[in-house]
C-alpha positions in Angstrom: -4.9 128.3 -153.2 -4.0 130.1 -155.9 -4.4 129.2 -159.7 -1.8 127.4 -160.5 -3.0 124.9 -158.0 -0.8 125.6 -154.7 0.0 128.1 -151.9 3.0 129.3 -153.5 2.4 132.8 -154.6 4.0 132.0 -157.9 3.6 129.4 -160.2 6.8 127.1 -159.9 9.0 124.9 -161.4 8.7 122.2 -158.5 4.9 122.5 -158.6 4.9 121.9 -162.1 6.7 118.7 -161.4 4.6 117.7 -158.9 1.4 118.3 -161.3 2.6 116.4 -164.5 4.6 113.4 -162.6 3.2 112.9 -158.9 6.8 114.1 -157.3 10.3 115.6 -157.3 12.2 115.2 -160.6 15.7 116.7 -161.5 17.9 118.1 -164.0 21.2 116.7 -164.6 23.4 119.0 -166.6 25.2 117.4 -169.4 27.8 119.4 -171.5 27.6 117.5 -175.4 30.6 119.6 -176.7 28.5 121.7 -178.8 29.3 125.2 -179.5 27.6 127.9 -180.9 27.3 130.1 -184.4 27.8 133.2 -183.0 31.7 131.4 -181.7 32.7 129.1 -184.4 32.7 131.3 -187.4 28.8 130.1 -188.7 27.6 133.2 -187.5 30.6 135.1 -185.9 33.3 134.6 -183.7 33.2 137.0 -180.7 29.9 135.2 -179.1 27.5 136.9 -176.9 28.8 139.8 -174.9 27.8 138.5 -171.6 28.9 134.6 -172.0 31.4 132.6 -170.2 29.5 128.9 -170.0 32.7 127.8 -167.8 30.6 130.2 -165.1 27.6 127.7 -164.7 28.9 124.8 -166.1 28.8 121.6 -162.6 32.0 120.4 -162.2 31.0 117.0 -163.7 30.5 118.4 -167.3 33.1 117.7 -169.3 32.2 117.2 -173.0 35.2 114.8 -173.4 33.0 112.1 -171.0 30.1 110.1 -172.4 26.8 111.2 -172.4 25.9 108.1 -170.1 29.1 108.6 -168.1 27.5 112.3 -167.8 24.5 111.2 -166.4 25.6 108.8 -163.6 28.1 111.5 -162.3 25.2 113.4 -161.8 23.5 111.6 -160.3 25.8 110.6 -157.8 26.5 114.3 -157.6 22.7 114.6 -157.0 22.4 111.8 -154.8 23.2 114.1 -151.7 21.4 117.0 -152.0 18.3 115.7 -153.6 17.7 112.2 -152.0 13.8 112.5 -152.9 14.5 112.6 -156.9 14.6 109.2 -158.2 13.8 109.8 -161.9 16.2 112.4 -163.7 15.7 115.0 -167.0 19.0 115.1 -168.7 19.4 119.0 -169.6 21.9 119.9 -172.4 22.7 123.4 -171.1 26.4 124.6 -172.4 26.2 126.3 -175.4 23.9 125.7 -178.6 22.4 122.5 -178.4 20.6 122.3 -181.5 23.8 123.4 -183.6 25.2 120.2 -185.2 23.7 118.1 -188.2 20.4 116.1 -187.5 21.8 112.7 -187.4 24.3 114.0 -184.3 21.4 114.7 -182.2 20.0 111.9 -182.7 22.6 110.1 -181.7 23.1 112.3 -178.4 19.5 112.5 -177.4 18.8 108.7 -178.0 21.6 107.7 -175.7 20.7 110.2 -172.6 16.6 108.9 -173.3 18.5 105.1 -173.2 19.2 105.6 -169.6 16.6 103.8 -167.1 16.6 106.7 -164.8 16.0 109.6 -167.8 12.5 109.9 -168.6 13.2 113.2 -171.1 15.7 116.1 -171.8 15.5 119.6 -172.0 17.5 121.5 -175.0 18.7 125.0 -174.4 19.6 126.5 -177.9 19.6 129.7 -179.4 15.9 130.8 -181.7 18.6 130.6 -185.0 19.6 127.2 -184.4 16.4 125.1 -184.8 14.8 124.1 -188.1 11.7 122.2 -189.5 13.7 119.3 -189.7 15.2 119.0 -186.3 12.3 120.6 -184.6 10.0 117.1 -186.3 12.8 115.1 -184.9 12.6 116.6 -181.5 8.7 116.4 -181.8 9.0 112.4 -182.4 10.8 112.1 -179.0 8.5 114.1 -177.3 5.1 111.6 -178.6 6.9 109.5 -175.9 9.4 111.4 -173.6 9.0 115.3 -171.6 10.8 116.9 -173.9 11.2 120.6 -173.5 13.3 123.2 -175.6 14.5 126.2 -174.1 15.4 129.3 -176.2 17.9 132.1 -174.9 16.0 135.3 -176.0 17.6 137.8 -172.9 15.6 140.3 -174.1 13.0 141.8 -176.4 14.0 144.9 -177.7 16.6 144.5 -181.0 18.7 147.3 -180.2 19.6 145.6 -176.9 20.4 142.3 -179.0 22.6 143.9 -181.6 23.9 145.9 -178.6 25.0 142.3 -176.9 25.9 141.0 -180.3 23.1 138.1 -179.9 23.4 137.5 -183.8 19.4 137.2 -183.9 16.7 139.2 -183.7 13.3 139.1 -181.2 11.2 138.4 -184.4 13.4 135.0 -185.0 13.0 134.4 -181.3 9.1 134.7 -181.7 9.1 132.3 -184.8 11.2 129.7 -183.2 9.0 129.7 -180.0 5.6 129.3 -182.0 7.5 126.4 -184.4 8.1 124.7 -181.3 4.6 125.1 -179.6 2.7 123.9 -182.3 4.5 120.9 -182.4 3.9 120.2 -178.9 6.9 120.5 -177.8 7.4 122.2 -174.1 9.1 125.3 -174.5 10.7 127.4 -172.1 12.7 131.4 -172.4 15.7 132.8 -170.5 15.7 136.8 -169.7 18.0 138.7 -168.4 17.2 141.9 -166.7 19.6 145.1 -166.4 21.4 144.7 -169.8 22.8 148.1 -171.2 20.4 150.8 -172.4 17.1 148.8 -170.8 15.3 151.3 -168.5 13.7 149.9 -165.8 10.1 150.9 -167.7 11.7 149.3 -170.6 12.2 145.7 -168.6 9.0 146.1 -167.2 7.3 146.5 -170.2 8.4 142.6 -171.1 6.0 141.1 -169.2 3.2 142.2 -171.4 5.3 141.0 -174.4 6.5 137.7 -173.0 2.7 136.6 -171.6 1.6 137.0 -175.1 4.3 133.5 -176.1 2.5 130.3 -175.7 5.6 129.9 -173.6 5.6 126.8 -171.5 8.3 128.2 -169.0 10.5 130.8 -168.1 13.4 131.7 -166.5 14.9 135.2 -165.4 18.4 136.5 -164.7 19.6 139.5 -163.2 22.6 140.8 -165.1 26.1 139.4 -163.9 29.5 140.7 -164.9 31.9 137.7 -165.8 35.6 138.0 -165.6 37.2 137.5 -169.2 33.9 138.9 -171.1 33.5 141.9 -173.8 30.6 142.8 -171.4 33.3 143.4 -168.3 35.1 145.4 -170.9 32.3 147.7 -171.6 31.3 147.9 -167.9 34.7 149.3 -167.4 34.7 152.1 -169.4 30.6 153.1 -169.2 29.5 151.4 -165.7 26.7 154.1 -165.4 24.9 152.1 -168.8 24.5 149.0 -166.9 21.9 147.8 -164.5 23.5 146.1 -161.5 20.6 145.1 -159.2 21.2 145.4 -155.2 19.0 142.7 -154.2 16.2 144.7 -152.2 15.9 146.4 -155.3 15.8 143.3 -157.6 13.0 141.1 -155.0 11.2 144.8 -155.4 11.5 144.7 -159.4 10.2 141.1 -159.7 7.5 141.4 -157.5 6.2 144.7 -160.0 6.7 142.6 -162.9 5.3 139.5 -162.0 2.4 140.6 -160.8 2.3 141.7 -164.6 3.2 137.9 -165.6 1.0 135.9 -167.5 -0.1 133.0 -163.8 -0.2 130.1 -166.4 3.8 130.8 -167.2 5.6 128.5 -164.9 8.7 130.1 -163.6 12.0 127.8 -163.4 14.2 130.8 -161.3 14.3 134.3 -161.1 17.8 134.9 -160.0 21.2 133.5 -161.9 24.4 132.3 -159.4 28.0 132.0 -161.0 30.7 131.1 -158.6 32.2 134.3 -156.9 35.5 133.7 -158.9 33.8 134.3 -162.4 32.5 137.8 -161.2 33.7 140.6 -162.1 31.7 143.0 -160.0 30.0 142.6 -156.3 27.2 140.3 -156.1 24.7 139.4 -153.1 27.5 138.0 -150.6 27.1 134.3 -150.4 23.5 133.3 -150.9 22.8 130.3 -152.9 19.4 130.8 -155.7 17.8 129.0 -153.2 18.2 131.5 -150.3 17.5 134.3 -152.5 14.2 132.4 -153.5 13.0 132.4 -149.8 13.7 135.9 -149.2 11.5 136.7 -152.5 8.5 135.0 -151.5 8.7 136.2 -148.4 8.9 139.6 -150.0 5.6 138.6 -152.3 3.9 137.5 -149.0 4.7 141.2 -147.0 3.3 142.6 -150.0 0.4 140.2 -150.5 0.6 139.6 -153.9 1.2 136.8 -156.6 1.9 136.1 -159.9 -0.4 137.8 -162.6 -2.5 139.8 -159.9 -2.2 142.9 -162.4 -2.1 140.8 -165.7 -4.4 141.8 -168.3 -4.8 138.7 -170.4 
């Protein structure tokens, strides 16, 4: 039994459910038609090297449906794969989802909370998109919903950010995160691993710097290359500055650095999945997150270790 209160030899997502609501809960992805500063002019207009949301959006999504229409497509779309989850989190993933005046989130949130089977949402959003305003809002909902907001940092070091044109810097990242946690509110990071000019030592390094956020949750990405981006531009003409992870090597890397991890961080995935036709380079065949998730702990069990064995809190 490890700390976290399981056998699993990290502290997970699932387990995290099971501890705050008794059993399996699940996300159902719902695209609001937001976009995002760093697209629609607010901020700039060539976006995030990396991005292509059509990559990881379910087929369902389709900003032009209702929220509510959203919502029971996934579930039906859930129904089959998931027959245990019976209450649902709606999860507005595709783009900024903090980036519209107060009074439209309202209106969006309140609708996906109406539903009977939606006991909360979780918010992705960039760290320059929330303010004290909407962040009191989104504290109001969670005094009676899970609520959880979850901030795309992808990395910690600035020159990687200016590098991937992320429009903000780690310092914003780290304000918006502690805005958030003192309210309460459940708050969660995205990271991805092997962007250009990281060192491995460089990567590794993070997971002093990330245990040190009164982070609620996590989630870590290795570096994809999607068709149609300025990042499969650049990996073109300088392939040798990127970090393209064969997957011993990546199960390898994430054992290292979460045995650095901070155990009371619960970790959502450690691997991203984009359907093979978005991908511009080779990826791990056809294994699904979930494959790739056995193979890693049965790495973490050969090597008989777990999550924050080397952390120094």
């Amino acid at each position: 039994m490890f700390p976290w209160g399981d056998t699993r030899r990290f502290n997970s997502y699932s387990g995290y459910f099971k501890r705050i609501f008794g059993g399996r809960i699940q996300k159902l992805t719902i695209d609001a038609g937001f976009s995002c500063p760093n697209r629609d002019g607010s901020l700039s207009v060539g976006g995030c090297t990396f991005c292509n949301n059509d990559a990881f959006n379910p087929s369902y999504c389709e900003s032009v449906k209702s929220i509510t229409q959203q919502i029971e497509e996934g579930i039906e779309f859930h129904a089959v794969r998931y027959r245990r989850a019976d209450r649902y989190l709606a999860y507005f993933q595709a783009y900024s989802n903090t980036h519209a005046p107060l009074e439209r989130l309202k209106q969006i949130y309140d609708e996906a909370l109406a539903h009977p089977r939606v006991i909360g949402v979780v918010i992705g959003t960039r760290p320059d998109c929330v303010d004290a305003d909407k962040l009191n809002y989104i504290q109001s909902l969670a005094q009676k919903h899970y609520v959880a907001v979850e901030y795309g940092l992808e990395s910690t070091y600035n020159s990687t950010l200016e590098r991937i044109n992320r429009g903000h810097s780690y310092e914003k990242s780290v304000w918006a995160i502690q805005e958030t946690a003192k309210r309460g509110i459940k708050v969660g990071a995205h990271i991805i691993f092997g962007l250009p000019g990281e060192t491995r030592e460089m990567m590794m390094s993070q997971a002093q710097t990330l245990s040190q956020l009164p982070l609620d949750t996590i989630k870590f990405h290795q570096l994809q290359i999607i068709k149609g981006t300025i990042m499969e531009q650049e990996y073109l003409q300088n392939p040798n500055e990127f970090k393209l992870f064969a997957m011993d090597e990546y199960l390898d890397f994430m054992a290292d650095f979460l045995e650095r991890f901070n155990p009371n961080i619960v970790v959502e995935r450690f691997t991203g999945e984009a359907p093979p036709r978005f991908l511009a380079t080779p990826s791990w065949g056809r294994l699904r997150t979930d494959q790739v998730l056995q193979l890693f702990e049965k790495r973490l069990l050969e090597r008989d270790t777990y999550q924050g064995r080397l952390w120094k809190g």
